[in-house]
N, C-alpha and C positions, 0 to 999 in steps of 0.2 A: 769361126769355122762351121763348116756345115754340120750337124749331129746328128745322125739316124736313127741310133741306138733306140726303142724305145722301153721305158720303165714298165713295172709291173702295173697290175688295174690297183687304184691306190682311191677310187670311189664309187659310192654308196648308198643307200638307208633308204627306210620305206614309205617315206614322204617322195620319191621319185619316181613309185610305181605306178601312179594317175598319168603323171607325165611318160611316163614310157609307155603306158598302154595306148594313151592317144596320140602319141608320137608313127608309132609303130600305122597305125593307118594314116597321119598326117605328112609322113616324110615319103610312102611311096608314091603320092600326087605331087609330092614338092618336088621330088628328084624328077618331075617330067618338065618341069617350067622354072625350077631355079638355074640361077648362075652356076656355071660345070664348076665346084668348089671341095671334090671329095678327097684332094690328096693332101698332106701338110705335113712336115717339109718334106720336099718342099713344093713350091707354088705349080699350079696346071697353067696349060692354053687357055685362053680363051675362044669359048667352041661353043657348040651346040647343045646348051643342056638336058634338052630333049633330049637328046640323041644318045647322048651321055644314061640319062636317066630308064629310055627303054634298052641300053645294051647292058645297064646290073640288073633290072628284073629280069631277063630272059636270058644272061651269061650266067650273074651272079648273084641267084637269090637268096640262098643258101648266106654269107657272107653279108647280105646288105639285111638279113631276116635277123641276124647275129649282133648286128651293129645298132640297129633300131632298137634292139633288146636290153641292149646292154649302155648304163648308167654314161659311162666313159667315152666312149667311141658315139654315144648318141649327141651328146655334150661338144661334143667335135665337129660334128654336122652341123647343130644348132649355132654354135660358135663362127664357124666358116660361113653360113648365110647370113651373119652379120657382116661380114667383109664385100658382099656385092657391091661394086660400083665404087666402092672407094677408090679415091687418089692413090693408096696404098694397102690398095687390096691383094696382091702378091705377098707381100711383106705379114697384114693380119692376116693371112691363110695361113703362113706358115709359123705363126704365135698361136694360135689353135692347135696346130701341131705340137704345138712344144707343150702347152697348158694340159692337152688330153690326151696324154700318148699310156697305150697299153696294149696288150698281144692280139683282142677284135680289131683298134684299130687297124694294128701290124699286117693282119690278114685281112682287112675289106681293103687297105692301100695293096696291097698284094696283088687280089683278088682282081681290082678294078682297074689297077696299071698296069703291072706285069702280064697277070696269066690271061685276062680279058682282052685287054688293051681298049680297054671303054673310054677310056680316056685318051685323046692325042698326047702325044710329046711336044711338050713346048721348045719349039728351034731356038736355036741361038742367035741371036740378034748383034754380037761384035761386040756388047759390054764391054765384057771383059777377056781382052784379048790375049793370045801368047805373047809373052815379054820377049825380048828379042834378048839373044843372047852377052848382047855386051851391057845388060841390066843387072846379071846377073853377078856373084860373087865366083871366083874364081877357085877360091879355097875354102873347100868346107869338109868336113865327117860328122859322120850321124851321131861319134860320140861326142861332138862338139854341144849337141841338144840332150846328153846323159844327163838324168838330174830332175829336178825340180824347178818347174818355169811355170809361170803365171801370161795369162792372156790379159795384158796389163792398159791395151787401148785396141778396138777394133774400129772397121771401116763401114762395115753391112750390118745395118738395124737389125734385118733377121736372122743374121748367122753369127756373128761375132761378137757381140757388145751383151753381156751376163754376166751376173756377178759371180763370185766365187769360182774361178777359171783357172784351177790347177792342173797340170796337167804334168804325168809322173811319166817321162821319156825314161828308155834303157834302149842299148846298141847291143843288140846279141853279137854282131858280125859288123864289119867293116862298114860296108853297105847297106845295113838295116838299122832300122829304127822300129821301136816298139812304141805305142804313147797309149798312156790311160788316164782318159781325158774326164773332167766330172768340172761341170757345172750349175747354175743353180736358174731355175726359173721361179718368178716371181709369182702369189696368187695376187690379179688384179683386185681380188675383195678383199682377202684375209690382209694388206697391206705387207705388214714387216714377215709375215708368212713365207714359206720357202718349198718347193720340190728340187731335191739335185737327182738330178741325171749322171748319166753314169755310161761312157763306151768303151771299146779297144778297137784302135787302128795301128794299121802294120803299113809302112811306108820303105819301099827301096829307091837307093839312092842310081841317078841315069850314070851310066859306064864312064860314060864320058865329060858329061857335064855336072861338077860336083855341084850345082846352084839350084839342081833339081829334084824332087822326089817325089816317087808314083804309090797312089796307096787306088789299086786297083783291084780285080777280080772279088768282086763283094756281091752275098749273094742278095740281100735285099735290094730291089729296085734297079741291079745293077749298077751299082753309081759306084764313081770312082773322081778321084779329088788330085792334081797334080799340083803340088809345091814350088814355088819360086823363091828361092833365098833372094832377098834385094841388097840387103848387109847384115853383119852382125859384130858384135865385138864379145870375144869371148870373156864367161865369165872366168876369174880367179879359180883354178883347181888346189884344193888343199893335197890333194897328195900327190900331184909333180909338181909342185909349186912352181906353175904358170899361170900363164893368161890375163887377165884382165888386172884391176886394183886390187893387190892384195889386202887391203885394209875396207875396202868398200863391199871387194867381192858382187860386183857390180858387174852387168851384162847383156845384153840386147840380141836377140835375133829378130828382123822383120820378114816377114813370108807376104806373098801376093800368092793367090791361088782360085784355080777356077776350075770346074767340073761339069760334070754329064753324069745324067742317070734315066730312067726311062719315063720319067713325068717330065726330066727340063734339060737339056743340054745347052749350055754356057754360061751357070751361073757362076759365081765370082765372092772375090772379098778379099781383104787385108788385115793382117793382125801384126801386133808388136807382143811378142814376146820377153820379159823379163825373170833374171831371177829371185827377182824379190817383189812383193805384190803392187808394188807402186811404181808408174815410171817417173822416171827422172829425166828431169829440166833441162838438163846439163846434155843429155840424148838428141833433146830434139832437133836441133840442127843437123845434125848430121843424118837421123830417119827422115827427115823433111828433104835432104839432099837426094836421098836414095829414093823418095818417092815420087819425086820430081822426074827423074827419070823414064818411070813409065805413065806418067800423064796422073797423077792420083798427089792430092793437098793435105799435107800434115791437118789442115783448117777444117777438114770434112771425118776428119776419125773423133770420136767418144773415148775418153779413157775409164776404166771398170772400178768396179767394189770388188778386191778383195778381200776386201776386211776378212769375211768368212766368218761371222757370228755366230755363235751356238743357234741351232733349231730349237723350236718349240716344243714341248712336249708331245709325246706321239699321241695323246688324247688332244691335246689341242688344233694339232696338225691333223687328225681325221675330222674333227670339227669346223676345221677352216677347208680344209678339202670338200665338204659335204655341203658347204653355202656355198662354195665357191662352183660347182657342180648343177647344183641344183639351180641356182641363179641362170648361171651360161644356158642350162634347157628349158629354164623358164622363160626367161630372154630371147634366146634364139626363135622360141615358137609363135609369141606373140602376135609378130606377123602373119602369120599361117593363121592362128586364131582368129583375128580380125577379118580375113579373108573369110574364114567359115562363118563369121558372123554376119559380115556383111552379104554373103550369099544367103542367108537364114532370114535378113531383113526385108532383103529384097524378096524372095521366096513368099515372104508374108504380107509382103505389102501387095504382090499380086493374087495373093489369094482372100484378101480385104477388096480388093478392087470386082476381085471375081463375084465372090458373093452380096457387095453393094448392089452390082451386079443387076444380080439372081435376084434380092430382095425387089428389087425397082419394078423386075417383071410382075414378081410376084402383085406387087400392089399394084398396077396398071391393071393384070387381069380383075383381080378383086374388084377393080371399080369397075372395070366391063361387066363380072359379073353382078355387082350390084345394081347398075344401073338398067344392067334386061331385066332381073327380080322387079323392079321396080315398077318397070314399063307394063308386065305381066299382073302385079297388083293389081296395078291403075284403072286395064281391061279389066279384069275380072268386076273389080267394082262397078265400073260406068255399067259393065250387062246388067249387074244383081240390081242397080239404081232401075234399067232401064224396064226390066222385066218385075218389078214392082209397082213401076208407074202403070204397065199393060194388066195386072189386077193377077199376075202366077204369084200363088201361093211358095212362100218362104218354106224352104227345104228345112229350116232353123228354128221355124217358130215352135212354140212352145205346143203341145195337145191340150 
């Protein structure tokens, strides 16, 4: 599922303030010649980075001045210029998002999508299409998803597939669905390290088609996410004792879903839904049938960890946050570095070349001038010879 939500600023320490200070003059020449890489999640156009890069200094300086400053959101830049050119550079732009997300980011994506619009909106390209209506389940209610359900296999690297994917639905009303959804992202340093995430979405069910649901009018970025039920099989309810295997309390819903928001319109994905953290084997034929339908292979989904392990302790978890921080802006700048170096090299090497130069003249004249001193000797003796042999008296000699 797509997650927007994002967490509080969660890094730090002041081994990162060299790097911030030279970031801070290093990212506003970058933002004029990198890849247009400033939103996450989710993924931008590809465009102009120029172009991109003079409409935040002269829209949003204020915001990109914020971002550069700041530990987290700088982290995130640095992180997303590693993503240029990749095979699946959409995908790491929006794992940067997820890795460095806190309230500067929340406001330079703001800033640069929304209220700017420095960035184009990525079109929709047909991915991921409306499912036509005879894919759809016939019969469904929102309190069908009351409960506790786990994201137990997804479809989309970057929006589905997280460990620890609980997700605590309630149906105020007939037609609505509440879900409080928390996930976990992984530190790529800290390894067995963990951030969870944490959102609330509100989804209404369409009038007429129970197989649908709209979780719209959201005010970041605009984006809004429509729901396709593909099938589900209810779980066991203990108190009307219905539904599914009463002894297994066993249960499946699968959702297809695709969205728009003001960075990307038509992205997409698939999740299988369980209530119990694991799926079951015994399922997959029948999700495999139902997926078949709208063109998507049981053979292409990841199934999740939710194991759900105790975290680390909160001194170990700022500690593994503060390498894992530090690292990403170390990393991401490196390039940039090199570029300043190799301009410094070169810079030197024409100023060795200038002043070989200069030296070379300098000794050429030296020997012009030594060689007239020379010439001038030479005269002056041959006279003093000449006029000694004629019998004039030595201006030198002795009284």
């Amino acid at each position: 599922m797509v997650k927007l939500s994002l967490a509080p600023q969660r890094a730090g320490g002041s081994a990162l303030e060299g790097a911030r200070r030279h970031a801070a003059g290093v990212i506003a020449a970058a933002l004029l010649t990198a890849a247009p890489a400033f939103v996450a999640p989710p993924a931008i156009a590809a465009t102009d980075g120029a172009a991109i890069g003079s409409c935040l200094i002269q829209k949003a300086p204020g915001a990109l001045a914020r971002c550069v400053t700041d530990p987290t959101c700088l982290a995130n830049l640095a992180c997303i210029q590693t993503c240029t050119n990749r095979p699946d550079e959409a995908t790491c732009q929006i794992a940067c998002g997820d890795k460095f997300a806190n309230g500067v980011t929340e406001a330079f994506t703001k800033a640069a999508v929304t209220e700017q619009k420095c960035v184009p909106q990525r079109q929709d390209d047909g991915s991921w299409p409306v499912p036509a209506d005879s894919t759809l389940v016939t019969k469904f209610s929102a309190s069908d998803l009351d409960g506790d359900w786990y994201i137990s296999a997804g479809l989309n690297k970057a929006f589905d597939i997280f460990d620890c994917q609980l997700h605590r639905f309630s149906a105020p009303a007939p037609d609505l669905l509440v879900g409080n959804l928390q996930w976990r992202i992984k530190d790529p340093v800290a390894g067995t390290n963990f951030v969870t995430r944490y959102t609330v979405q509100t989804f209404k069910q369409d009038a007429s088609r129970p197989g649908i649901l709209y979780n719209h009018d959201n005010e970041f970025l605009h984006y809004q996410d429509d729901w396709y039920v593909l099938a589900n099989r209810r779980a066991y309810d203990d108190a009307k004792g219905e539904g599914g295997d009463a002894a297994s309390k066993g249960g499946y819903v699968v959702v297809y879903y695709r969205g728009s928001n003001d960075a990307w319109d038509g992205y997409g994905g698939a999740v299988i839904y369980t209530r119990e953290p694991k799926l079951r084997q015994e399922y997959v034929p029948e999700i495999s049938a139902a997926l078949d339908k709208v063109g998507l292979r049981w053979a292409d989904f990841t199934e999740t960890d939710n194991s759900c392990n105790a975290a680390e302790s909160r001194l170990e978890e700022l500690e593994a946050d503060f390498v894992l921080v530090e690292s990403k802006v170390a990393g991401g700048f490196s390039t940039f570095e090199k570029l300043l170096v190799d301009d410094v090299v070169g810079l030197e090497k024409e100023l060795v070349k200038d002043v070989v130069g200069i030296e070379r003249e300098i000794v050429r004249d030296a020997k012009r001038v030594e060689a007239a001193l020379e010439d001038d000797v030479a005269a002056v003796e041959a006279e003093l010879q000449t006029a000694a042999q004629k019998g004039i008296p030595s201006l030198f000699k002795r009284r």
